[in-house]
MARGU-328579 format. One record per residue (C-alpha): residue in one letter; x negated, y, z negated. Coordinates in steps of 0.02 Angstrom, whole numbers, plus 50000, padded with zeros to 5 digits. Each point is the difference from the previous one (the first is absolute). Layout:
REM MARGU-328579
AXYZ
...
***
This chain:
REM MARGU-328579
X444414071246400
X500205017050071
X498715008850035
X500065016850074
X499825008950179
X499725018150033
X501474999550121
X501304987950081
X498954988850110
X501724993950082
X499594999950202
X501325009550102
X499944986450149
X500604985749851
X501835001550011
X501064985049926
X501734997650057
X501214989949898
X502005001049969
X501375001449853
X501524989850007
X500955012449934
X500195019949982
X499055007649860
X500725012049909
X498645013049980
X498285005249884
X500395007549855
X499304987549873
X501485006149851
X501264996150127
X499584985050154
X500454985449886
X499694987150189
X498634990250043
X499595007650182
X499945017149913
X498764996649864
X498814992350116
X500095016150086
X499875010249837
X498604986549928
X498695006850164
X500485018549966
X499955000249802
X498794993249860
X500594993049828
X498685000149853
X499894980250025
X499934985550161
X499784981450021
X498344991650049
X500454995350195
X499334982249969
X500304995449844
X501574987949954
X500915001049891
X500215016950014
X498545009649908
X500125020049926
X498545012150055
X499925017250009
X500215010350139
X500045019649950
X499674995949828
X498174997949924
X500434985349928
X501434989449949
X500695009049853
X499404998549808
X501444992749923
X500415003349796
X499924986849877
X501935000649972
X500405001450215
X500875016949969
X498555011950075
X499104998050174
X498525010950015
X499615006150189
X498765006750102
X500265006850182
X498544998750096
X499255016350063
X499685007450186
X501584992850065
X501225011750082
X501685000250102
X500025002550170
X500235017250092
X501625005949987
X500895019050011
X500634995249818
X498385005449937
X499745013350069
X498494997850088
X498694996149848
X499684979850001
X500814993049846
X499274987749879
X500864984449911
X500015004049816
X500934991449851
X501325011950005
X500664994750170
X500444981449919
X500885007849852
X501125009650123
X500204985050137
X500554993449820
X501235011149949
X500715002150178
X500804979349976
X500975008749876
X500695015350046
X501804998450039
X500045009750172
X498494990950057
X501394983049987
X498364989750008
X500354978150023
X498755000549859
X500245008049845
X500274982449934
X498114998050024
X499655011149849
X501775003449928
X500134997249804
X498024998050019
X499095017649992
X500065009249835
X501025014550039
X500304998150167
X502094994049975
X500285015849910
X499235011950113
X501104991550160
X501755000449877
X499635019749968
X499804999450192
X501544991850012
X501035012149914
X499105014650065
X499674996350178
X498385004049997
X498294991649943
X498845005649921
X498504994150073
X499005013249887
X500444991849855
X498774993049901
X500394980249977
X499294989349847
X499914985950119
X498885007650136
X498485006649903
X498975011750121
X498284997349917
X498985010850148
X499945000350158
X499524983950058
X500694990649858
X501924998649913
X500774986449886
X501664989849999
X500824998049840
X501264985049998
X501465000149892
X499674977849969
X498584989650084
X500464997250183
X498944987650083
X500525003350173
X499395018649983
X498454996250082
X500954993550164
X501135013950003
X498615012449998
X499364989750164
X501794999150076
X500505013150158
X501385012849882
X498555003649905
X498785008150124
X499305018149971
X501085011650079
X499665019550010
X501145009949929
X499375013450134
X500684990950150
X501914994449888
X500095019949995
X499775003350157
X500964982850093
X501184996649865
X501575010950004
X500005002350204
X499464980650026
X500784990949879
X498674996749884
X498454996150084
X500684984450108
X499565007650160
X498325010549946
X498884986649916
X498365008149925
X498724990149905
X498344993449982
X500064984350087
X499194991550160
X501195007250129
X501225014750038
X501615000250091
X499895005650171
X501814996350068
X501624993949954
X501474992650068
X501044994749906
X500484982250024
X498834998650139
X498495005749981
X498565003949862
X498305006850052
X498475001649850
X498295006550048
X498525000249886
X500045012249900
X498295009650021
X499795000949816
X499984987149934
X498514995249907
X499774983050074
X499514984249899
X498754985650040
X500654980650055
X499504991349835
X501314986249974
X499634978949933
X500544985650084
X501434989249897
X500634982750012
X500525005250157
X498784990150147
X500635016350133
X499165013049850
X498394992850038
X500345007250202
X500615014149941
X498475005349869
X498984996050173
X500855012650103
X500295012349865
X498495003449889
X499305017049977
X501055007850125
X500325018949974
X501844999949980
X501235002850077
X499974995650169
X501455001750097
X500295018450045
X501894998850046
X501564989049949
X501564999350102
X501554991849941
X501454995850101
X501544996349906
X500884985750091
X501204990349939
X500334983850150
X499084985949959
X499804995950179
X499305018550046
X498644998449853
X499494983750073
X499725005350160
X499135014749971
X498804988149887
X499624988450146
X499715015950129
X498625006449860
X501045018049983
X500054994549801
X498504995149916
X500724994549822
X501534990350004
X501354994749861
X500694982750073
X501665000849895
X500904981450002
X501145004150170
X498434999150080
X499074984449912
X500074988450127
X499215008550130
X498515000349903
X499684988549869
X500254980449974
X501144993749888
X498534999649884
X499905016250007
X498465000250097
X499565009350164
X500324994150149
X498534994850091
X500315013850160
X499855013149874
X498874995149907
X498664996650165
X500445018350041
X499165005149841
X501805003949930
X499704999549810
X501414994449871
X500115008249806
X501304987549928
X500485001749792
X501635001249887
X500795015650003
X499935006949813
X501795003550040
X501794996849941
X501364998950102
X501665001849892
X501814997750045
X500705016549909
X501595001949925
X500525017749961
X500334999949834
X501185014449972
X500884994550165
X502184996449947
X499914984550117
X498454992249960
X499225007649849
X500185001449810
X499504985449856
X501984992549974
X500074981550021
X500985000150166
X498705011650081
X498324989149951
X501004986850086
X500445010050140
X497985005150023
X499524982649950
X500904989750132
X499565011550128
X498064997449968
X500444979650000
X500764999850128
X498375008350109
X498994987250061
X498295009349981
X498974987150086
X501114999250155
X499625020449983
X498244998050003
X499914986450146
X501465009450140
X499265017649951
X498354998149958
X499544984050074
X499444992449844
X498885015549985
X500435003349807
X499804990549832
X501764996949900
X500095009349824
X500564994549838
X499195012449887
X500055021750024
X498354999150005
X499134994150151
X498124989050037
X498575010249968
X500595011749881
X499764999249827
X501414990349888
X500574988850150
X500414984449952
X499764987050133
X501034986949869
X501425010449977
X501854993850065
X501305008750026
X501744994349936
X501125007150156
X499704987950143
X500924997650134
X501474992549993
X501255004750104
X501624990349925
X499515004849844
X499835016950051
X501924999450063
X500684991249855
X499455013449892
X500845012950105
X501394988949967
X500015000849809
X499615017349987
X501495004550096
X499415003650175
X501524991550094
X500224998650183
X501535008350070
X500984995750157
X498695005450120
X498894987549909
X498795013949952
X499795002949813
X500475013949915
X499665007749820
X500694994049844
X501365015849979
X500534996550172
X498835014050111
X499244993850161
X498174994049972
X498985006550112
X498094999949994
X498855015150085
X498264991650053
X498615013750061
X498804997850100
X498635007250100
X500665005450201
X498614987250063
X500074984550054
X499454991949879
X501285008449890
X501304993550106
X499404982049962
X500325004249832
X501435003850013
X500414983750114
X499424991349827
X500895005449883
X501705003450118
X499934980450000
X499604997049787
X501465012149973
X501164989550140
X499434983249910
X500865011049849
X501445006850092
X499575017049952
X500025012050127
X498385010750032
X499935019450093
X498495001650078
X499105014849972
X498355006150112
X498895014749950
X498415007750060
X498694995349857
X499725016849921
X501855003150010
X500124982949903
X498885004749883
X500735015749946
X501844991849975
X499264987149870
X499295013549920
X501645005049957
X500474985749950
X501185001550183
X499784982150058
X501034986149950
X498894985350047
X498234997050112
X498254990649987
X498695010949932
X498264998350012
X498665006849874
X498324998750046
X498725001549847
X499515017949954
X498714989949887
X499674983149961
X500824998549828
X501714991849950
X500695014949938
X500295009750170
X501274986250041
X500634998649827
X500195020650023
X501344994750158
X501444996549856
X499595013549855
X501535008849978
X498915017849969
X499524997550209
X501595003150064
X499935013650145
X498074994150012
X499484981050027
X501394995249922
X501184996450169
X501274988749917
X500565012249898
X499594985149842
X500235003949817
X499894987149882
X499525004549823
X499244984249920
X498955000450189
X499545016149957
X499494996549825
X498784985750056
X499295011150153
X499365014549871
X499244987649879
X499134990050150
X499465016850058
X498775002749825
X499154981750027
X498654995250138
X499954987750102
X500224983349899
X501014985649921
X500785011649899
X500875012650151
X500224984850089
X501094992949878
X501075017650016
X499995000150180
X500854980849995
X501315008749905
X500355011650107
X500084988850157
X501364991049910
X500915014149945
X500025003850179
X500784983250051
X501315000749877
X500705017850071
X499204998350164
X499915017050036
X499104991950149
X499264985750092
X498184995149994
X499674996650202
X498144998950053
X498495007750068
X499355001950165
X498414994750055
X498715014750052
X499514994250184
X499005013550077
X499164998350172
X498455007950034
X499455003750184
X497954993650009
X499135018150017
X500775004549831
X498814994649863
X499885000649815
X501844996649994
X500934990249855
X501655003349920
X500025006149847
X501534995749883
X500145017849913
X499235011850090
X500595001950185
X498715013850077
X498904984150080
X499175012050148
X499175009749862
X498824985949989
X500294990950163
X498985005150166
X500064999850193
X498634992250087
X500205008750162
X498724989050091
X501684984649978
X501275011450038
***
C-alpha cells in the first residue's frame, strides 16, 4: 500500500486552496477536540494506523506501524511494531540532531491524554482502559505533577521499535482509536520546549507527517508546506463499488506521493463568499453545506449540468455524523431525571419539527435520525423508530400536566412559579442564526420564551465543556466507524470531554461498559437498542439528523474522493497543472 520514497516528492508549484467554515481551535492533538483542527493536525502528525483511501466501508491499515497489531487470544494485549527510518521534521526542539520515531514516543503521546494539566478532549479514548495508566493520572492529580518517568504496566516498552498495550477488559474499538488524530506520536522534546510559553503545543505542531505549518492566522488563515522529510509513499490504492474509483485508480497509480507541495486554508464562514470564490477558481476543494444546495445540485442530488460540463466534480455520501439537540443535564431549568423535567425536555424535542429543519436550513441536504447512531457506522439500525415524534399538541398538553402553566403574559412559566426561560446557543454565522429562527418558532408554538445566545465556535465549544450551555444542536462527526463513539456522547464518565450534555444516567452507563467488551454483533446490538430507549425515556436529548457530505471539486484536482473518517484528502489527491 505504501511504499516508500527517499524524500517528499510533493512539487512546490502544486498548491491547493480550500476553506473551513469555522475557526479551528489549534494543533495540539491532546487538546483540538474540532474537525477543521484535526485535519490540520492529521497532515502534520502520524498515528501507528490509517484507512485504505478507496476502500468502503472503512478498512484499518497501517501507516507508521509494520503491521496491524498482533492481538492476544483474550483482546487484553496488542503487540506493536514502529516501522524504522522514519523521523520528525526539523525543529529547534531537538536540538539540531534529526530525531527518529521510536515506540516510546506513542507511549508518551499516550500518557499525555491523561495528564491532568494537559486537559486533553480525550482521555475518554483510553480512560479505565490501560493497565495502570488511571492511577498514575490520580497521583498526578493530587500532586500536580506527572510522572511521565514512571514506569506503566499498561505501556510495555519492549525495545526500541516495539512496545505493548495491556488492556484492563477486551476493547474492540482499540484498534480505531490507535488510528484516530489524539493518538498521534508526539515528541516530548518539542511539549518541553512549546508547552509552558504556548499553551501546550497548539501553536508549535511537530511531527512526522506529510506537511509542516508555515503560517497561522487564526480564524483566517492556515498555510502547510511539505514537509521535506517525509519519507514519501507510493499511489497503490483498489477500485470499490464505486464506478468514479475506477477514474481515480487511472489517474493515481504508482505516483510518488505526495503531490501537492502547499495547502492554504481560508477560514470563511458566509455561504455566499465560499461560493463565489468556488466559481472564480480561488478554491479548489469545496464543502457545499445545505445553504448552498441549490445552486449546485438537482433535487436529486445530482450536479447541475453547467458544472458538471466545466469538469466540476461532485463527492456526495452520508455524513457518519449525529446531530443532537442537547439538554444540559445539570442545568436547574432544564436538567435533572424528576418527572416534571423529562417532560419539560421531552415536549421541547416534539415540538421541533426536524424535517422542516432539514428542508429551510439545509435544503433537504440531511437524512432525519431515529437512532444515536448514524448510516455507515457500525450498529446503525436502518429499522429502528424512535418513540418521540412530533407532535406538537401533545407536546403542549404535557407541559400542561406536568405543571408548566401559562401566566398572564401567556408565556409559561415553571411549576414553583419562576419565569421559564430557555437559553438556545448557537454558532455567530448565518446559518446559526437560522437555527435559531427554528427553534424561536417550536418554543413560540409552546409559549415558552427562548434567549438567544450567539458564540464564535471555539468559544462554544469551550462553554459545553463546562457543562455552561443550557441548550444547542451538536454535531459529532465519526472519530471511527463503530457504534460506540456515538454511544460514548451520553456516558456519564465523559463529562468535561465528549460528553457536552453534561448526561448521567446509571442503568445507561451500565449497558455502555458491557457493550464496550462485545464486537460488533447481534449481541451489542441488542445493548445499544437499550440504550437508545433509555435515552427516549429521559431524553437527555433529541436525535436530529445528518448532513449529507457534498464536496465540489474544481477539474485540475484529481485523485479526489471524500473519505468518511479520515479528512487529510490532498495527501492522496493531485494537481494536474496542464487543467489548471
Amino acid at each position: 500500500m505504501r511504499g516508500a520514497y527517499a524524500a517528499n516528492p510533493a512539487d512546490p508549484g502544486k498548491v491547493l486552496h480550500t476553506v473551513f467554515t469555522a475557526q479551528e481551535t489549534g494543533f495540539d492533538p491532546a487538546v483540538a477536540s474540532d474537525l477543521y483542527s484535526s485535519q490540520v493536525i492529521r497532515s502534520i502528525y502520524e498515528p501507528l494506523l490509517t484507512y485504505d483511501y478507496l476502500a468502503r466501508p472503512a478498512r484499518l491499515v497501517p501507516e507508521t506501524a509494520e503491521s496491524l497489531p498482533d492481538i492476544s487470544a483474550d483482546g487484553k494485549t496488542y503487540t506493536i511494531t514502529v516501522k524504522k527510518g522514519i523521523y520528525f521534521a526539523d525543529d529547534p526542539a531537538f536540538g539540531g540532531r534529526r530525531r527518529e520515531l521510536v515506540a516510546s514516543d506513542y507511549i508518551y503521546s499516550l500518557k499525555r491524554l491523561m495528564d491532568p494539566a494537559v486537559r486533553s478532549a480525550w482521555g475518554w479514548l483510553v480512560q479505565g482502559k490501560i493497565a495502570g495508566l488511571d492511577a498514575l493520572a490520580a497521583k498526578a492529580a493530587k500532586t500536580g505533577r506527572f510522572d511521565y518517568k514512571a514506569k506503566v504496566p499498561g505501556l510495555e516498552l519492549v525495545n526500541r521499535y516495539t512496545f505493548r498495550i495491556h488492556l484492563t477488559r477486551p476493547d474492540y474499538s482499540m484498534l480505531h482509536i490507535l488510528a484516530h488524530t489524539p493518538t498521534v506520536a508526539v515528541a516530548k522534546e518539542v511539549v518541553d520546549r512549546y508547552g509552558d510559553r504556548n499553551g501546550q503545543i497548539m501553536t508549535n505542531p511537530v511531527g512526522t507527517g506529510p506537511y509542516r505549518l508555515e503560517s497561522w492566522r487564526r480564524g483566517s488563515q492556515i498555510v502547510m508546506v511539505a514537509n521535506p522529510g517525509y519519507r514519501g509513499f507510493t499511489w497503490d490504492f483498489k477500485a470499490g463499488d464505486d464506478p468514479e474509483d475506477q477514474r481515480i485508480v487511472e489517474e493515481m497509480q504508482g505516483k510518488a506521493m505526495p503531490q501537492i507541495g502547499r495547502v492554504v486554508i481560508d477560514v470563511v464562514p458566509e455561504d455566499q463568499s465560499r461560493w463565489l470564490a468556488f466559481q472564480n477558481r480561488e478554491i479548489d476543494v469545496f464543502s457545499l453545506e445545505g445553504p448552498l444546495a441549490p445552486r449546485a445540485l438537482s433535487e436529486e442530488g445530482l450536479l447541475k449540468p453547467e458544472l458538471a460540463e466545466q469538469g466540476v466534480r461532485l463527492s456526495r455520501y452520508v455524513e457518519p455524523e449525529l446531530i443532537q439537540f442537547y439538554f444540559n443535564m445539570r442545568d436547574p431549568v432544564v436538567g435533572g431525571l424528576s418527572n416534571e423535567k423529562i417532560a419539560l425536555r421531552r415536549a421541547i424535542i416534539m415540538a421541533h419539527n426536524v424535517q422542516e429543519e432539514i428542508d429551510v436550513v439545509w435544503n433537504g441536504q440531511a437524512v432525519m435520525l431515529h437512532f444515536p447512531i448514524p448510516p455507515g457506522v457500525a450498529g446503525y439500525d436502518e429499522s429502528y423508530q424512535s418513540i418521540i415524534g412530533f407532535e406538537p399538541d401533545t407536546a403542549n398538553a404535557l407541559l400542561d400536566r406536568y405543571g408548566y402553566a401559562k401566566g398572564a403574559d401567556g408565556w409559561r412559566r415553571q411549576p414553583d412559579g419562576s419565569p421559564l426561560v430557555i437559553v438556545f446557543s448557537a454558532r455567530a454565522d448565518s446559518t446559526g442564526q437560522q437555527q435559531l429562527e427554528m427553534w424561536k418558532r417550536t418554543f413560540d408554538s409552546l409559549s415558552i420564551q427562548m434567549r438567544e445566545d450567539r458564540r464564535p465556535f471555539p468559544e462554544m465549544l469551550k462553554a459545553e465543556k463546562q457543562c455552561r450551555l443550557m441548550m444547542r444542536e451538536m454535531s459529532w462527526i465519526a472519530d471511527y466507524p463503530d457504534g460506540g463513539n456515538f454511544m460514548q456522547l451520553f456516558y456519564g464518565p465523559h463529562i468535561g470531554q465528549s460528553n457536552h450534555g453534561c448526561v448521567s444516567i446509571p442503568q445507561f452507563d451500565a449497558l455502555y461498559e458491557e457493550a464496550s467488551g462485545l464486537p460488533d454483533g447481534e449481541a451489542r446490538d441488542l445493548l445499544y437498542h437499550k440504550m437508545a430507549r433509555l435515552l427516549e425515556v429521559y431524553t437527555p436529548a433529541g436525535m436530529g439528523y445528518a448532513h449529507y457530505r457534498n464536496m465540489l471539486v474544481q477539474p485540475y484536482v484529481i485523485g479526489y474522493k471524500k473519505h468518511p473518517v479520515m479528512h487529510n484528502e490532498w495527501v492522496y489527491s493531485d494537481i494536474d497543472m496542464t487543467k489548471k
